[in-house]
Residue, then its C-alpha position, 0 to 999 in steps of 0.5 A: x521539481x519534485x511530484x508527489x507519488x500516490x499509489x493504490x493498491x487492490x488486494x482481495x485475500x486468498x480463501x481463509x486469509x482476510x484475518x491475516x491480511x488485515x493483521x498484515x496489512x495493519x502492521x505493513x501500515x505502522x512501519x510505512x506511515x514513520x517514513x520521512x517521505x510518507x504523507x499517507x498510507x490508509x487501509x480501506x475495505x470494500x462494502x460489497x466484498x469485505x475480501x477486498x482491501x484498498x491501500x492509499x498511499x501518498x509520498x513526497x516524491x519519487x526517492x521517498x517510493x524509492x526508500x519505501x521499497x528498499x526497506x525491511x518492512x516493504x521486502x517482508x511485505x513483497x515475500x509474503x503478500x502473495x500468499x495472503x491475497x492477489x493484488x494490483x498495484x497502481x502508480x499514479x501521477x498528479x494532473x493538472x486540471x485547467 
């Protein structure tokens, strides 16, 4: 059976980078949504601390996460992410709640 993958990453930009972050982070979101396997990839950006942006990102399945990151726009992102924010990646799995 397959499970959806949901995925949320927290980046907050480097001193002087939340320009380039978005920018980054806006073309990171075009290439991403035309993969066959992605249901969602949404930029939010924190009220109290507009450094610090959320991605939500939703595949159908484990092959799709696994596609997303063998692909060009995802190598490009994992070289240059660094420099522009930190960040915390979080890998979730559904729940079923009785």
């Amino acid at each position: 059976m397959s499970t959806r993958m949901k995925i949320v990453g927290i980046l907050t930009a480097r001193p002087g980078k939340v320009s380039e972050l978005g920018a980054f982070l806006s073309a990171m979101r075009v290439h991403s949504r035309a993969e066959p396997g992605n249901l969602r990839w949404d930029i939010w950006r924190d009220k109290a601390n507009p450094d610090r942006f959320v991605l939500d990102e939703l595949y159908a399945d484990d092959a799709a996460v696994a596609a997303h990151r063998e692909s060009a726009h995802f190598k490009d992102y994992a070289a240059g992410i660094g420099d522009l924010a930190e960040r915390t990646p979080i890998t979730l799995d559904p729940v079923e709640v009785d």
